[in-house]
N, CA, C and O atoms as CSV, one atom per row, in Angstrom:
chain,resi,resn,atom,element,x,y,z
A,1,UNK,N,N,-29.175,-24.048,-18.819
A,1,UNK,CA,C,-28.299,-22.919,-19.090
A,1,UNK,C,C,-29.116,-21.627,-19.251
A,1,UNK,O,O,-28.707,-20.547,-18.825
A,2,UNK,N,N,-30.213,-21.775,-19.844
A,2,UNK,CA,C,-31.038,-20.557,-20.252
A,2,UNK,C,C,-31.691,-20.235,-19.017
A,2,UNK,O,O,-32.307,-19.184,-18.840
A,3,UNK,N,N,-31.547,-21.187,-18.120
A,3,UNK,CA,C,-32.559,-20.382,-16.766
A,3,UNK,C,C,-31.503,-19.837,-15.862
A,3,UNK,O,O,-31.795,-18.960,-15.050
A,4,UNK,N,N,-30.660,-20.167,-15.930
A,4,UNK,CA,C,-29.405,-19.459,-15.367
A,4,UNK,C,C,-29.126,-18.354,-15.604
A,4,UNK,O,O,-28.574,-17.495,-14.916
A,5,UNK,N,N,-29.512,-18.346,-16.616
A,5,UNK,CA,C,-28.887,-17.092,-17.747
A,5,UNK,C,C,-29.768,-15.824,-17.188
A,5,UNK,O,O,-29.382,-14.729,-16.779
A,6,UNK,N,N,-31.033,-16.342,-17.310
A,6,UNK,CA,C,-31.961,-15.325,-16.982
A,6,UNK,C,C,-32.134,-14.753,-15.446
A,6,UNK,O,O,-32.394,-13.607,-15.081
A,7,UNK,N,N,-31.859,-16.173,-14.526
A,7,UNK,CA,C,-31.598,-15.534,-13.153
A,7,UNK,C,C,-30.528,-14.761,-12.883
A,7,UNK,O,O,-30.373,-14.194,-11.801
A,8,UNK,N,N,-29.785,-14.699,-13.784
A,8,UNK,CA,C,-28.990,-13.943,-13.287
A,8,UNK,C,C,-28.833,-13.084,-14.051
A,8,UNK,O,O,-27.718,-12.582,-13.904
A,9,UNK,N,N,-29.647,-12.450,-15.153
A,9,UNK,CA,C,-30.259,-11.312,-15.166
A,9,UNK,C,C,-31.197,-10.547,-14.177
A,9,UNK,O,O,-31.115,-9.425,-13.678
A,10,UNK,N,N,-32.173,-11.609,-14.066
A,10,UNK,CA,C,-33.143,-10.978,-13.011
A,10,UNK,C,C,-32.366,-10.701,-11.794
A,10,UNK,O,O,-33.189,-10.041,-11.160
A,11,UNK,N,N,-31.504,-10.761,-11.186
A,11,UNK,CA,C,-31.010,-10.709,-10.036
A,11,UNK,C,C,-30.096,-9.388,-10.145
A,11,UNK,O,O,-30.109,-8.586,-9.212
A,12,UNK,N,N,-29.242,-9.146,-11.372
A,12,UNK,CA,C,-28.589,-8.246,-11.615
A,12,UNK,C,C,-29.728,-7.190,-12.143
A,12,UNK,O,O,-29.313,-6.051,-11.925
A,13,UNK,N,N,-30.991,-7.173,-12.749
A,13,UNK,CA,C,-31.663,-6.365,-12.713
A,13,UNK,C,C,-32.354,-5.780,-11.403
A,13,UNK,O,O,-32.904,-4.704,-11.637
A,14,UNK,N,N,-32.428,-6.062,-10.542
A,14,UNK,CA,C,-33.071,-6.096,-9.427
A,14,UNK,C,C,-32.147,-5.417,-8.475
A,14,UNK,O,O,-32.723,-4.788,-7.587
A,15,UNK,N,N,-30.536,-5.396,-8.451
A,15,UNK,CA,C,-29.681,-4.930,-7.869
A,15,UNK,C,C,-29.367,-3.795,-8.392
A,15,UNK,O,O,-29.452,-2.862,-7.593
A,16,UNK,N,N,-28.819,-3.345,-10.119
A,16,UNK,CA,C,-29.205,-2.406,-10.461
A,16,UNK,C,C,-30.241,-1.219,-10.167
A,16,UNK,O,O,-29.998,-0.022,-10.012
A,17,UNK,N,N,-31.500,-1.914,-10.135
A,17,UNK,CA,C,-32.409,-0.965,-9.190
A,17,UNK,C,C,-32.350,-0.425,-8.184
A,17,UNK,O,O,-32.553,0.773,-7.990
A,18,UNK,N,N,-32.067,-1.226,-7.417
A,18,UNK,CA,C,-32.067,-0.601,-6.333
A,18,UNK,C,C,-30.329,-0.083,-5.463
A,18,UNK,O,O,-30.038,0.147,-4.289
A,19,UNK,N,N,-29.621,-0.079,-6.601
A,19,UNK,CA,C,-28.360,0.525,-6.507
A,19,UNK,C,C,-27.926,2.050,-6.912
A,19,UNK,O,O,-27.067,2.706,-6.324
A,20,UNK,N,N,-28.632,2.441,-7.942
A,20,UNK,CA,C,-28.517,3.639,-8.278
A,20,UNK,C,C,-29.806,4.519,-8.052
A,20,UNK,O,O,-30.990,4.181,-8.058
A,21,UNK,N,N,-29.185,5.825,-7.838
A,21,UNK,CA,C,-30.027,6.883,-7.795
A,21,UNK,C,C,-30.582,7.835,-8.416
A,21,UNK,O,O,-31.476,8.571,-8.000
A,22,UNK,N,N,-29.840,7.846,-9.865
A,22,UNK,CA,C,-29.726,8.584,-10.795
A,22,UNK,C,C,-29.800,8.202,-12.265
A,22,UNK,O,O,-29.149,7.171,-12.437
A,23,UNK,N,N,-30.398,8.688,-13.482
A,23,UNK,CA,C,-30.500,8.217,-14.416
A,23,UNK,C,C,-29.108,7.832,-15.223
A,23,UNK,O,O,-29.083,6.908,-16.036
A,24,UNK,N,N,-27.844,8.718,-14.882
A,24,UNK,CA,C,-26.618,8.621,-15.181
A,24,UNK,C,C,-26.313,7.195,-14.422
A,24,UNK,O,O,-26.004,6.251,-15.150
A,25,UNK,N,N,-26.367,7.025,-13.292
A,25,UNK,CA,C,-26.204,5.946,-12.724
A,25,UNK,C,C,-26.612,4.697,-12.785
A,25,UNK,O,O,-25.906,3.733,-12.491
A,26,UNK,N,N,-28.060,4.628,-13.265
A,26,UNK,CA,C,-28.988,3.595,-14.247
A,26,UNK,C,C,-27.915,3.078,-15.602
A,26,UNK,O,O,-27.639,1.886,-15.740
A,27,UNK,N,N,-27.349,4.206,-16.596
A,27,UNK,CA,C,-27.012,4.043,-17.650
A,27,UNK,C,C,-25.628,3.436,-17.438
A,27,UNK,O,O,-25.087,2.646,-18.212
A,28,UNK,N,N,-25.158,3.866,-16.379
A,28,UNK,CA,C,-23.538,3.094,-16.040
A,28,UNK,C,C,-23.815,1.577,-15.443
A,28,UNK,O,O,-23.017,0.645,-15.548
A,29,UNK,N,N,-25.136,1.514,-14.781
A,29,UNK,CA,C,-25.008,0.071,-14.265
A,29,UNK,C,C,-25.588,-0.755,-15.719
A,29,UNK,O,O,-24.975,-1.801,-15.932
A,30,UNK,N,N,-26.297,-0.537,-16.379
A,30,UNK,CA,C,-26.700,-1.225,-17.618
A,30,UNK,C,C,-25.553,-1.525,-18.975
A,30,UNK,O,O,-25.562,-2.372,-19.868
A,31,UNK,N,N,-24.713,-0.534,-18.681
A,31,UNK,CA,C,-23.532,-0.679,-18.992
A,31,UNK,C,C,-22.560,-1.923,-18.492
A,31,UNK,O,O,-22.155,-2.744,-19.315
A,32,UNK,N,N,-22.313,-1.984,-17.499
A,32,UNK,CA,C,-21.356,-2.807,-17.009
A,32,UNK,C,C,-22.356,-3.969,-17.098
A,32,UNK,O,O,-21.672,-4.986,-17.218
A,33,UNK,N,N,-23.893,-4.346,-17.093
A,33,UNK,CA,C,-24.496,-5.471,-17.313
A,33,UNK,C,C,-24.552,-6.282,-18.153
A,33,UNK,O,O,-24.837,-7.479,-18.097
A,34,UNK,N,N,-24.129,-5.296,-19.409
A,34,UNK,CA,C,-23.733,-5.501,-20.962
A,34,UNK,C,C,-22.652,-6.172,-21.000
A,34,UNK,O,O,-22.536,-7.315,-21.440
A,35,UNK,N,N,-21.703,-5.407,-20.482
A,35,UNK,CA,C,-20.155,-5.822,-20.486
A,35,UNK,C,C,-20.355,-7.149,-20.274
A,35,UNK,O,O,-19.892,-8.045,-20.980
A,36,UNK,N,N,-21.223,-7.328,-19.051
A,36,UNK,CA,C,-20.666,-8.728,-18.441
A,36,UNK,C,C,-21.336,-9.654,-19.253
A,36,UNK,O,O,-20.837,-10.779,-19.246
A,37,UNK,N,N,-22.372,-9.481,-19.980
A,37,UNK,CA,C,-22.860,-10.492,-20.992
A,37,UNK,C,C,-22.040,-10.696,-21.615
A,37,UNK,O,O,-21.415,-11.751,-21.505
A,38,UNK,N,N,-21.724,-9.739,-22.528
A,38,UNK,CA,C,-20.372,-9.900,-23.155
A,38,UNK,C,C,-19.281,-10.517,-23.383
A,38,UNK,O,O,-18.863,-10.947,-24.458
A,39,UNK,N,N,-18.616,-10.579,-21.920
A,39,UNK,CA,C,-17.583,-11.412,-21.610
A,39,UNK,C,C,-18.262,-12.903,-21.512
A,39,UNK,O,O,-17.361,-13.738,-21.594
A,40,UNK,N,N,-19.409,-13.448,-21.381
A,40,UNK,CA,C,-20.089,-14.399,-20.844
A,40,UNK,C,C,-20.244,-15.115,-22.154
A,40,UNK,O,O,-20.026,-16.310,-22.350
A,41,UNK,N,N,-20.656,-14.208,-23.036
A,41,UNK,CA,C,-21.043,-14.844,-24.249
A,41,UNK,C,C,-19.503,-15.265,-25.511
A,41,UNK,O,O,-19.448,-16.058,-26.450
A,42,UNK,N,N,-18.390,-14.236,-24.891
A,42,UNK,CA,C,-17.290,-14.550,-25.875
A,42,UNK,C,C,-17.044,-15.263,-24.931
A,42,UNK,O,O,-16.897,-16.169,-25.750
A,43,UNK,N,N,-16.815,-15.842,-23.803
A,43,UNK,CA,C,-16.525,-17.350,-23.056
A,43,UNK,C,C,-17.286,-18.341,-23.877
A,43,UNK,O,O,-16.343,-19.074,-24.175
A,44,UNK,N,N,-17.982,-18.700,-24.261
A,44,UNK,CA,C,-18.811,-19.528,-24.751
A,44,UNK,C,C,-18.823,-20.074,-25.965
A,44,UNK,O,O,-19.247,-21.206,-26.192
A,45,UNK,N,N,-18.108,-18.879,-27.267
A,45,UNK,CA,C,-18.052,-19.194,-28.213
A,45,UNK,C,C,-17.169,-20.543,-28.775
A,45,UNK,O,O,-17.179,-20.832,-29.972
């Protein structure tokens, strides 16, 4: 579960990168990366 977890951080970090152009745009994709932990982790509880 924990290596999952992390690939698919690393993968969503890696797309993030190279998705935005802008530091505003950095802060909105790290945003929605959050979110989705989020939802991932209140699934779980």
């Amino acid at each position: 579960m924990l290596q999952k977890t992390f690939a698919l951080i690393l993968v969503l970090s890696f797309g993030i990168l190279a998705g935005c152009n802008t530091m505003e745009g950095f802060g909105k994709d790290v945003s929605k990366v959050g979110d989705k932990i989020e939802q991932k982790a209140d699934q779980h509880k």
